[in-house]
C-alpha positions in Angstrom: 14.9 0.0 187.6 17.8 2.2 188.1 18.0 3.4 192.2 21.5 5.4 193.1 22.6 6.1 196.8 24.6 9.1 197.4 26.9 9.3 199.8 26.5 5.6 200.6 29.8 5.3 202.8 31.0 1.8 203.7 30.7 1.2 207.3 28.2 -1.4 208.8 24.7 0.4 207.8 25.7 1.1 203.9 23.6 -1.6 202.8 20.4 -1.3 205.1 19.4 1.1 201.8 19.6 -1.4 199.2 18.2 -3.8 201.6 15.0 -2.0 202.0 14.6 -1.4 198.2 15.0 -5.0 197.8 12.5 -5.8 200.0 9.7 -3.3 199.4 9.8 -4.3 195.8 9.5 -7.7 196.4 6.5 -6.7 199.0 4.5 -4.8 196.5 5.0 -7.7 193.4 3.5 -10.3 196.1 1.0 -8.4 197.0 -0.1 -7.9 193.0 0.5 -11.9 192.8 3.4 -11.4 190.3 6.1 -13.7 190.0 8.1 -12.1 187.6 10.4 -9.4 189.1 11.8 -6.6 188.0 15.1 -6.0 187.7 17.2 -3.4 189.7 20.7 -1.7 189.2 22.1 -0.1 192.0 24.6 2.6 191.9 26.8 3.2 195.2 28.3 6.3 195.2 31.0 8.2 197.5 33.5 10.2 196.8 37.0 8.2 195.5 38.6 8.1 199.4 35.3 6.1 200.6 36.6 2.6 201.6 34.8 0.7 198.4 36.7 -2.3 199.0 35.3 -2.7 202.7 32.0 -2.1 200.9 31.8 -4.5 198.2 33.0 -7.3 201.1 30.2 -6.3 203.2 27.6 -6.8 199.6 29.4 -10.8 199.6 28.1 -11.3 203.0 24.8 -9.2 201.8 24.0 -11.4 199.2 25.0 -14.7 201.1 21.9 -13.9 203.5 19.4 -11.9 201.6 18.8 -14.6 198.7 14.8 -14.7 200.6 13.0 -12.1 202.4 11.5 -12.6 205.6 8.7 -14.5 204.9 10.8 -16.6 202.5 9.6 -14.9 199.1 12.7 -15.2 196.3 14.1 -11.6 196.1 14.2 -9.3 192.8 17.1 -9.8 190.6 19.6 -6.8 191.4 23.1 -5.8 190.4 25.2 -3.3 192.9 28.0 -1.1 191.0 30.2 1.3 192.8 30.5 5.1 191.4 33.3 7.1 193.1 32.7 10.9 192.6 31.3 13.5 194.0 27.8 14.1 193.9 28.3 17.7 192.9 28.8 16.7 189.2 26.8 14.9 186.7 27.2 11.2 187.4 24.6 9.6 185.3 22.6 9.8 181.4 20.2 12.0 181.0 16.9 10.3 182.7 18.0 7.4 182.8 17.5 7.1 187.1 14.1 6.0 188.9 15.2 6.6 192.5 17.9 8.8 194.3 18.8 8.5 198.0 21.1 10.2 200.5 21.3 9.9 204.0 23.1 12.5 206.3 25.2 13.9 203.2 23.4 17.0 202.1 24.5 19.4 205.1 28.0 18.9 204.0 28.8 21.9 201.7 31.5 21.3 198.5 33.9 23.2 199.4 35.0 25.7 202.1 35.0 29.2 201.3 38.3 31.1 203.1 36.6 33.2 205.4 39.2 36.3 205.6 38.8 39.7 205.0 39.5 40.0 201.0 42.7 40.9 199.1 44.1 44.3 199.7 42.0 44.7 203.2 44.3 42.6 205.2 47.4 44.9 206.2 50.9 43.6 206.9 49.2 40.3 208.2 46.0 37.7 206.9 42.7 38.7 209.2 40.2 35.9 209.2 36.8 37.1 209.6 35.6 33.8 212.0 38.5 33.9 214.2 39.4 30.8 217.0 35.5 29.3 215.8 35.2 26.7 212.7 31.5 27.1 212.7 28.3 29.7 213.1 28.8 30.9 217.0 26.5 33.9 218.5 29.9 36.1 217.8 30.1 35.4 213.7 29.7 38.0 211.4 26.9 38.3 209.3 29.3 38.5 206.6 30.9 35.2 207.5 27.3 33.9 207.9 26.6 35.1 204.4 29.2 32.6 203.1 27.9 29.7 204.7 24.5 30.1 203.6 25.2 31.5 200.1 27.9 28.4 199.7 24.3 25.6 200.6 22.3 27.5 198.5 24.6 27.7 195.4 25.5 23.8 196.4 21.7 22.5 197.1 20.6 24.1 193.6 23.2 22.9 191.8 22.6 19.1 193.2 18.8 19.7 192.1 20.2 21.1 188.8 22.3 17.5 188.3 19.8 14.9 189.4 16.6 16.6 187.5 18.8 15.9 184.5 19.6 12.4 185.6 15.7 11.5 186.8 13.3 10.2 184.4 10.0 12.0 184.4 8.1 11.2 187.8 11.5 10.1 189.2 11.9 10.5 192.9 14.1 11.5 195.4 14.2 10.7 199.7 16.6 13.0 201.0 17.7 12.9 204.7 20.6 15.6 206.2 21.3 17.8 209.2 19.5 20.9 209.7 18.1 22.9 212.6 14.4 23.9 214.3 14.1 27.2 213.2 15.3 30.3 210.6 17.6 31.8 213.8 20.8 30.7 211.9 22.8 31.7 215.5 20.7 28.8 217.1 20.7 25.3 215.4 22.0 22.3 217.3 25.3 22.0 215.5 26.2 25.5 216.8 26.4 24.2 219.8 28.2 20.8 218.5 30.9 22.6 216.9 31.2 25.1 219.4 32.4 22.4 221.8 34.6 21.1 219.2 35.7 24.9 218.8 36.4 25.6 222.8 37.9 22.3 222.8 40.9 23.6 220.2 41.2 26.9 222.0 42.1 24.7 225.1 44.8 23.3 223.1 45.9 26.6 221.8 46.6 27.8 225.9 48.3 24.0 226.3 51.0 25.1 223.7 49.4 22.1 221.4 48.4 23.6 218.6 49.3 27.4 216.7 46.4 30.1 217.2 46.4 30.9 213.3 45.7 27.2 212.9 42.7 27.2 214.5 41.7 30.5 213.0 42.2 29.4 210.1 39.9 26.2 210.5 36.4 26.5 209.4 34.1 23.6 208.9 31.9 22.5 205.5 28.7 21.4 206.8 26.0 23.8 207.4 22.6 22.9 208.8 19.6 24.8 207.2 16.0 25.6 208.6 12.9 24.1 206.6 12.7 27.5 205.2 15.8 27.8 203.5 15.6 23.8 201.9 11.8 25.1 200.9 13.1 28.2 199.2 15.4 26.5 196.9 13.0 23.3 195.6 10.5 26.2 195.0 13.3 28.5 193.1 14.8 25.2 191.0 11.1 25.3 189.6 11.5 21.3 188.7 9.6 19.6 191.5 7.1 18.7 194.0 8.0 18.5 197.2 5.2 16.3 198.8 6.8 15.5 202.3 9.8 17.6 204.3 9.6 16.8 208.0 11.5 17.5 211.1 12.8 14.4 213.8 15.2 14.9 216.1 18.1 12.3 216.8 19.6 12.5 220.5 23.8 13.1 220.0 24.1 10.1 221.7 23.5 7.1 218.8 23.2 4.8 221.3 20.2 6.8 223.2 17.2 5.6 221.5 15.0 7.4 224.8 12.7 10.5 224.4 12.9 12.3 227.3 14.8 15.9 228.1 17.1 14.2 230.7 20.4 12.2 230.0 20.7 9.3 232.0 24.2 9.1 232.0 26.4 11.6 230.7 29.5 10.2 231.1 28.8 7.3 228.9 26.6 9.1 226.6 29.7 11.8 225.9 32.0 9.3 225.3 29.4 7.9 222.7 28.2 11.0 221.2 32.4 12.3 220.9 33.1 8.6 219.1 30.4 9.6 216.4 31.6 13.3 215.9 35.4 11.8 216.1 34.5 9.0 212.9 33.3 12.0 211.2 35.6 14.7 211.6 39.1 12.8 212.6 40.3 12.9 208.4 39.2 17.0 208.5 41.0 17.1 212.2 44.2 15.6 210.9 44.8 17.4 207.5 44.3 20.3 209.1 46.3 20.2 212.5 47.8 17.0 212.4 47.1 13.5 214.1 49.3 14.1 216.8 46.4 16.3 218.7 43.5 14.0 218.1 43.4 12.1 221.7 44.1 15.0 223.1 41.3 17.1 221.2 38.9 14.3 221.8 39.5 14.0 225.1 38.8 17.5 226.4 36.1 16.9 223.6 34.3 14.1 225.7 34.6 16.4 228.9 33.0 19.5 227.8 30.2 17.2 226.1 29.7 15.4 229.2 29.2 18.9 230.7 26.9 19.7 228.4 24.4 17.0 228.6 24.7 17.4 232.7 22.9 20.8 231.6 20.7 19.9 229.1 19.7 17.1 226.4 20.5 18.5 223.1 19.5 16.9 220.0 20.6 16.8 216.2 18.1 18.2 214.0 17.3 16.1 210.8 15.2 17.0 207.6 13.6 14.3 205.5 11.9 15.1 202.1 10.5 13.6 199.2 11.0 14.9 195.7 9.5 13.9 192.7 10.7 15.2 189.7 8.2 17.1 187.3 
């Protein structure tokens, strides 16, 4: 059995994945009464800058204390390869994959369009259409809209595209990525993420710590789609059944596990929730402006978060579907 997982990344939970395959295979042989296992080859893919070395030192320490499951049943034979690349291309043979998985990947677009008004438009000087905001605010053009959405449809279908290929008939795929409640594309949760982020860097801009045309020239790849939109395109690539796609929220706090509307502490939870978003963003941050303005960024970051949540609880959206190729 052949089980890939894109976008594994190499930090603590990269492994919890090929864990749980391990384990509900072993499960479900037991519970038939065989003894002899398949075996599995697992694929670990991220693109080349993911820290595979860190990785493959966490799978010594994996295998050192998975050699039994919990209720001390020998595990499956498995083998664990690394595959550095981006998902956006054709990574494997034609059918030759039984299982695809990617957690909180998806939402990241491939590349990012340059949102200025085109060639010849511009005057004396380069006009960006998305000025002082790196993502969708209630002030973006629909044109600038347009390229975010048109850039995660042409991305999504082409990722579709690649792993039908790769699947063997009756393949499968568990997808899991950031989205948002409803079609409003002026209302999803990250707006309101990334238009911290965004206030954040116009603060520096008045401080003299960073260049206006920097920061208007600073837009973001992830996107976060509604239901609708992830629906449309499974239904347009015409190559499989979709027979789960829910909603869950996640509270921006990773450490907030509660399901009530209030924040019980929104000092610490700011600092938590800015941590997370800092991981993620801080190589983006620095390539861009430099990594002289991170604590500072991330500082007034954690403030206007803290804000925030005094206000109201907000809450990532996530998307989780099942496709089976057909």
């Amino acid at each position: 059995m052949v089980v890939a997982d894109l976008g594994c990344s190499s930090g603590p939970n990269a492994l919890i994945f090929v864990s749980n395959v391990i384990n509900a295979i072993a499960n479900h042989c037991t519970k038939l009464g065989q003894d002899d296992y398949m075996e599995i080859q697992f694929f670990l893919n991220d693109l080349p800058g993911n820290d595979f070395n860190q990785l493959f030192r966490s799978l010594e320490q994996f295998k050192g204390s998975a050699a039994m499951d919990r209720k001390g049943n020998t595990l499956p034979p498995y083998y664990v390869s690394g595959l550095p690349n981006s998902y956006y291309i054709r990574l494997f043979p034609r059918q030759s994959v039984h299982l695809f998985h990617s957690s909180y990947c998806l939402h990241w677009r491939s590349q990012v369009r340059k949102n200025t008004v085109p060639e010849g438009l511009e005057g004396k000087r380069e006009v960006y259409l998305n000025e002082e905001n790196m993502y969708i605010t209630k002030n973006t053009s629909p044109l600038v809209v347009k390229l975010f959405q048109e850039q995660f449809r042409k991305d999504f279908s082409l990722f579709l595209r690649l792993r039908h290929e790769e699947l063997v008939f009756g393949g499968q795929m568990v997808l899991t990525f950031l989205g948002r409640k409803n079609e409003d594309v002026y209302s999803g949760d990250l707006n309101h993420l990334f238009g911290l982020l965004s206030e954040s860097l116009q603060t520096l801009v008045v401080k003299g710590l960073v260049e206006k045309e920097k920061l208007s020239s600073f837009n973001l790849p992830p996107y976060g789609p509604s239901v609708g939109e992830v629906t449309t395109s499974v239904k347009e690539s015409g190559v499989f059944d979709m027979p789960h796609i829910k909603q869950f929220e996640q509270n921006w706090d990773p450490y907030d596990d509660s399901e009530g509307e209030g924040v019980l502490d929104s000092a610490s939870s700011s600092v938590n929730g800015a941590k997370c978003i800092r991981s993620v963003m801080e190589s983006l941050v620095t390539s861009h402006f430099g990594e002289t303005v991170l604590d500072a960024l991330f500082e007034e970051f954690t403030r206007r978060v803290a804000e925030h949540l005094e206000k109201e609880k907000t809450k990532f959206n996530v998307i989780v579907l099942t496709l089976k190729k057909i």
